[in-house]
C-alpha positions in Angstrom: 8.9 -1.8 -43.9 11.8 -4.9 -43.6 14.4 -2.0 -43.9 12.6 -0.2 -40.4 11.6 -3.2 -38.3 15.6 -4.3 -38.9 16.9 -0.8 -37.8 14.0 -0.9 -35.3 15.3 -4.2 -33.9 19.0 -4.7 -35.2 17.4 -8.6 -36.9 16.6 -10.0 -33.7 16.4 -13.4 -33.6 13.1 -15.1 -32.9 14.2 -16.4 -29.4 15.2 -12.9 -28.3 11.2 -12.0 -29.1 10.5 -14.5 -27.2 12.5 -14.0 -24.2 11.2 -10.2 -24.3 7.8 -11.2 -24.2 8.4 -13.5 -21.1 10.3 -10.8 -19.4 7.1 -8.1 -20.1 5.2 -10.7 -18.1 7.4 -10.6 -15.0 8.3 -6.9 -14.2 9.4 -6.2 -11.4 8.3 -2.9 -8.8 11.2 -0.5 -10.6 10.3 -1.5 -14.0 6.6 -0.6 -13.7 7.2 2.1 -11.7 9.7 3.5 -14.3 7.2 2.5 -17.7 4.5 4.2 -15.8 6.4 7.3 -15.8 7.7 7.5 -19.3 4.8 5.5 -21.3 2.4 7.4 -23.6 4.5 10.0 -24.5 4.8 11.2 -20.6 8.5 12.6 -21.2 9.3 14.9 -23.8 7.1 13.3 -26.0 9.3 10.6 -26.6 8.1 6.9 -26.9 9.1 4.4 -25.0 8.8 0.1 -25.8 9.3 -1.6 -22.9 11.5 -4.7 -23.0 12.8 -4.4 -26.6 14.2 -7.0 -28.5 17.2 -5.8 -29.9 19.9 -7.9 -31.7 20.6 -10.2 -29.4 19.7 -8.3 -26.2 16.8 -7.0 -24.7 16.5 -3.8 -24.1 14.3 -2.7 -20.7 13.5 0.9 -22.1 14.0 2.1 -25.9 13.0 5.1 -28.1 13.8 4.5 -31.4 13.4 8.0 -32.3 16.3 9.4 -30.1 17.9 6.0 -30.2 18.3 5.9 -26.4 17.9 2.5 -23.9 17.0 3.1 -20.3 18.2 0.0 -18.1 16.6 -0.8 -14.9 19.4 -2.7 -12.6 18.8 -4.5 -10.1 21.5 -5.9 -7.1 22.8 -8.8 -9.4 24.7 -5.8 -11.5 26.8 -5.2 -9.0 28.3 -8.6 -9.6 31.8 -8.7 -11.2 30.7 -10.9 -14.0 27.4 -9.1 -14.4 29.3 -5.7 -14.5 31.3 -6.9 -17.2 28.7 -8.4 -19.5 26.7 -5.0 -18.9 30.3 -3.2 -20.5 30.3 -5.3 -23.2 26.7 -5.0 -24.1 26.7 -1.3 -23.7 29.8 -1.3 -26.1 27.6 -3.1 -28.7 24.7 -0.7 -28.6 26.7 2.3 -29.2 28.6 0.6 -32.2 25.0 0.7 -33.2 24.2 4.2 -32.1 22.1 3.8 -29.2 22.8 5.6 -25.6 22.2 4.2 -22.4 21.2 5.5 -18.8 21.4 3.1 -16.1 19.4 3.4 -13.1 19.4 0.9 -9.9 15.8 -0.4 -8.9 16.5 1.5 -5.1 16.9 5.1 -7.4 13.7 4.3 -9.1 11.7 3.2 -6.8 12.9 5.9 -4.2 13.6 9.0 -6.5 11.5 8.8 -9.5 11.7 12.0 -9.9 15.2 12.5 -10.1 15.6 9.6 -12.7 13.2 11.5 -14.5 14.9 14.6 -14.4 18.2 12.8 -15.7 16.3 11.5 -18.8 15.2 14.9 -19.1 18.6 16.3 -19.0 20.1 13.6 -21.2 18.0 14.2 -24.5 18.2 18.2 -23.7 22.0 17.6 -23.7 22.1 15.2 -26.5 
């Protein structure tokens, strides 16, 4: 079971638990809108956890079983800084395996259905 839960979450610290916790308490409108469309299974029978402690990060979306993280950005990522650390993180998680999709809140919230459809797409093409 040790060997799983470290794959599962790369030995995440204790304070990245934590912070992933607090974050699950303060979604915001494209999060939830986006976990209510891919929770229980609702796409391709993958699942979902929602803020995942991962290494040092948190993840916003993450199957384990297709090893893919769904990222939900919001206006502060189009920040140079912010743009940056999102490279850099994204680097790490594919040193590890794991792809990402990004999505902006305004495509979520707008086009659901189209991020949907991109997920969809992605683990066909995979």
């Amino acid at each position: 079971m040790a060997d799983y839960n470290e794959k599962l979450h790369n030995n995440a610290n204790p304070s990245t638990y934590e912070n992933a916790h607090y974050l699950r308490q303060l979604k915001t409108e494209a999060e939830e809108k986006l976990w209510q469309s891919i929770r229980n299974r609702k796409v391709m029978n993958l699942k979902f956890r929602r803020q995942h402690p991962f290494g040092n990060y948190v993840l916003d979306f993450y199957c384990h079983e297709i090893k893919l993280c769904l990222e939900a950005d919001g206006g502060i990522h189009n920040k140079k800084d912010i743009k940056i650390c999102d490279t850099e993180r994204t680097e790490v998680l594919s040193e590890s395996g794991i792809n990402v999709l990004r999505f902006t809140n305004k495509a979520i919230i707008e086009t659901i259905e189209e991020v949907v459809s991109r997920i969809e797409e992605f683990v066909r093409n995979r």
